[in-house]
N, C-alpha and C positions, 0 to 999 in steps of 0.2 A: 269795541274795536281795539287793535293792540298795533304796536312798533308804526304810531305815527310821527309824520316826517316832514318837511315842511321845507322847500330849498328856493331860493333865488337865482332864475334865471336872468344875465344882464347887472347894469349898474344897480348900485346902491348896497345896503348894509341890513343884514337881518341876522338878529342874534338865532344861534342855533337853536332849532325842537327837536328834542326828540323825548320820548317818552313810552314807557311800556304798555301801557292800558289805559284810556278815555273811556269810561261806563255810561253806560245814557242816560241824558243828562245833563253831563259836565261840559266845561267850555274850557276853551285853551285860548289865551289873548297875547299875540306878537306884535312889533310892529315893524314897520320896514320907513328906511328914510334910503334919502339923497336926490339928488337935484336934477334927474331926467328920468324918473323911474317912468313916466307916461311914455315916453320917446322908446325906450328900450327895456321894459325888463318884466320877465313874468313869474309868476309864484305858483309852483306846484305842491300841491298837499298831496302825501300820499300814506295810505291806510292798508291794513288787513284784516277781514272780515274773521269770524270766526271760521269759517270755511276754510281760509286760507286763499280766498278769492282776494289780487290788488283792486286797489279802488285808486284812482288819481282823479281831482279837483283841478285843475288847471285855470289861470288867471291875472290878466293883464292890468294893469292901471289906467 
């Protein structure tokens, strides 16, 4: 997968991802703080396939 991306919607602090190429296999570890992230805030992963097809993960606390 290549130009994955990784952003915070809402409160709290998530250092930036970005990265050219993830090969299969490999693993990518963030972490995200602040003190309502339950209340308010969601984390979108977003990816392109070799195709060129987007792919979004989407995800709340």
């Amino acid at each position: 997968m290549s130009s994955l991306r990784v952003t915070l919607l809402g409160s709290g602090l998530l250092v930036p991802v970005s990265t050219g190429t993830l090969a299969p296999g490999q693993s990518l570890a963030l972490s995200v703080i602040g003190p309502e992230l339950v209340a308010s805030s969601i984390a979108v992963v977003r990816w392109f396939r070799p195709s060129r097809d987007e792919y979004l993960w989407r995800f709340s606390f």
